[in-house]
N, C-alpha and C positions, 0 to 999 in steps of 0.2 A: 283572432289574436291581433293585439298592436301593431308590433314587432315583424321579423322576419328570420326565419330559419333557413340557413343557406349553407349547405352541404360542400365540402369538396373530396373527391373522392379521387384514386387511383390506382396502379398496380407500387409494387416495393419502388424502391428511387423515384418516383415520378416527381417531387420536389416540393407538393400543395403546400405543406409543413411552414416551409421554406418562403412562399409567397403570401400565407397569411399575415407576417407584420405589413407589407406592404399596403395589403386590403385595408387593416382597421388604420395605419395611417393615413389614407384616400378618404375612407368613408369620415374619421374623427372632424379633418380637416370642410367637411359640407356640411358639419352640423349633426352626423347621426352619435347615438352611445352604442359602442360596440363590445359583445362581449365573446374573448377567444375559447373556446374550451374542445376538448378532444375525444371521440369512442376509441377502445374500450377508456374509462376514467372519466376525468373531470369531477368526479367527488371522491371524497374518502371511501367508500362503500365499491365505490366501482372502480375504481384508483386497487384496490386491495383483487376482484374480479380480475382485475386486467394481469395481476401477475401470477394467479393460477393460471390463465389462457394460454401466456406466453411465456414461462419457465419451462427452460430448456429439460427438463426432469420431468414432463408431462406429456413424454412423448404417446402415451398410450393410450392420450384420451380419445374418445369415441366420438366420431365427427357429429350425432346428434347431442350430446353433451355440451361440447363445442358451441352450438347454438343456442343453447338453452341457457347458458351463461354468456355470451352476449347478449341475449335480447334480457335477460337480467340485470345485469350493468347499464342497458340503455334506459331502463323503465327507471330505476333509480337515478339516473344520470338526467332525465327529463324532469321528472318531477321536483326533484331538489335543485335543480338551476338553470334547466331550459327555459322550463314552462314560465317562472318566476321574470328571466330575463324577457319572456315575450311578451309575457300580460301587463311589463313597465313600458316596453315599442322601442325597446332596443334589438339592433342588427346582431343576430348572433351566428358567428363561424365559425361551426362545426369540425374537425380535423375528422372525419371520416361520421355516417352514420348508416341507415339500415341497408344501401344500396353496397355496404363491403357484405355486410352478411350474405346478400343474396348473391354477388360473385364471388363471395370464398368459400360460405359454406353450403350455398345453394346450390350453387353451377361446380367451380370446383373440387368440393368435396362428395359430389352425387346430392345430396341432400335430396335435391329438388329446389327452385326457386318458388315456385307457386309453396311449398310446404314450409320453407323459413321467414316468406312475406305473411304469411298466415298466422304464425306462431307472435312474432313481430307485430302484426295488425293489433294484437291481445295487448303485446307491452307500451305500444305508444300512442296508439287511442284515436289514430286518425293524424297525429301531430306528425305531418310529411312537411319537407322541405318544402319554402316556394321555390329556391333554386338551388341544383345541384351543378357543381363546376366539376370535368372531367379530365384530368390533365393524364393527357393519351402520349406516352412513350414505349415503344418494343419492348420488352420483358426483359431483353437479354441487356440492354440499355443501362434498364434502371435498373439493374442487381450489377453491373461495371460500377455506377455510381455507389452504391453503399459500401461494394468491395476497396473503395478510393478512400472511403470514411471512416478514418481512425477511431473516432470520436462515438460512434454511433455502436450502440448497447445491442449486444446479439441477442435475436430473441428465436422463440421456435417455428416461427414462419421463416427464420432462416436457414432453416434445415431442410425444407422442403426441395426436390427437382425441380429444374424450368421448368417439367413437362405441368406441374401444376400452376407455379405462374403463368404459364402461357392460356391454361384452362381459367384462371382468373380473369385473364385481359379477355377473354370466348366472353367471360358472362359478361362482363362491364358491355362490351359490342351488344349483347342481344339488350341489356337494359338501354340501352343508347337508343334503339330504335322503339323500346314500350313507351319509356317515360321522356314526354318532350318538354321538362322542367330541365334537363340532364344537357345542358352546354359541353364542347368538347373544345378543351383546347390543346395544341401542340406545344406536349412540355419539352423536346427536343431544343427547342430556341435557349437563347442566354434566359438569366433568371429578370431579368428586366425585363427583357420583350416578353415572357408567358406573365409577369405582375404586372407590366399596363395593359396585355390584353383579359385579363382575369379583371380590371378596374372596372375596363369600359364596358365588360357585360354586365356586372355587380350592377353599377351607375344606370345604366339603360334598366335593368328588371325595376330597381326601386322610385324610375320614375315614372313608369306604368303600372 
């Protein structure tokens, strides 16, 4: 590929969201073309996936289920406008990709991580981040911060107990130690200090 896939991933609050305009204004401004897009969505097809997953009236779904309609969303979400933006060598930043699956519904939900990297292996063909950003805050942290957030749309991962966010933030840890594509930073700081230091990794991987 051209291009670069660059992942950021985290538990609920941790704030990536939040520090991607920063990113593509850093990158736009050295010359690269950058394109923002999000899991579950970023197309219409997977955009429509993402509100069965997360409509509060689905409480019953079956945590293999679960999986199988994200790594659905993702296969449709790559091929209609990952793949395209990478085969042009544009930077593209990701708002979550396979590495929530395997802490949400690999580690936290039982799944297994080895059996939803598996299932995933099938829908995105090898197409792995170069770099994945990991913005590391307590669990109990980032659900203070969405509880602060008026603005922000409940969905059915916010029904869940800490005791599964906390099993979320377990698997993110073990994937920290597989995958050494997977940067960690302290999103605890103000939203500026975790966006220059989210910059100067971004800048450092794409000049190597």
């Amino acid at each position: 590929m051209k291009g670069h896939l660059i992942t950021l991933e985290g538990g609920e609050g941790a704030g990536k969201t939040s520090v991607i305009p920063f990113l593509k204004k850093a990158l736009e401004q050295k010359g690269y073309q950058v394109l923002i897009t999000r899991e579950p969505g970023g197309i219409q097809i997977s955009e429509h996936i993402r509100d069965i997953i997360l409509n509060l009236d689905n409480t019953t779904m079956d945590a293999r289920t679960e999986v199988l309609l994200y790594a659905a969303a993702r296969r449709q979400h790559l091929v209609e406008k990952v793949l395209p933006a990478l085969e042009a060598g544009h930077v593209v930043l990701c708002d979550r990709f396979i590495d929530s699956s395997l802490a949400y519904q690999g580690y936290a939900r039982g799944v297994g991580i080895d059996e939803v990297l598996n299932i995933n292996a099938f829908a995105i063909q090898n197409c792995m981040p170069t770099l994945t950003l990991f913005f590391d805050i307590p669990p109990e942290e980032g659900l203070k911060r969405i509880a602060l957030n008026k603005d922000r749309e409940r969905n059915r991962l916010d029904l869940e107990a800490i005791t599964f966010h906390e099993k979320v933030y377990e698997g993110y840890q073990l994937l920290i130690k597989q995958f050494s594509r997977i940067q960690t930073i302290d999103a605890r700081q103000t939203l500026e200090h975790v966006a220059s230091e989210a910059i100067a990794i971004v800048m450092r991987h794409l000049k190597n």
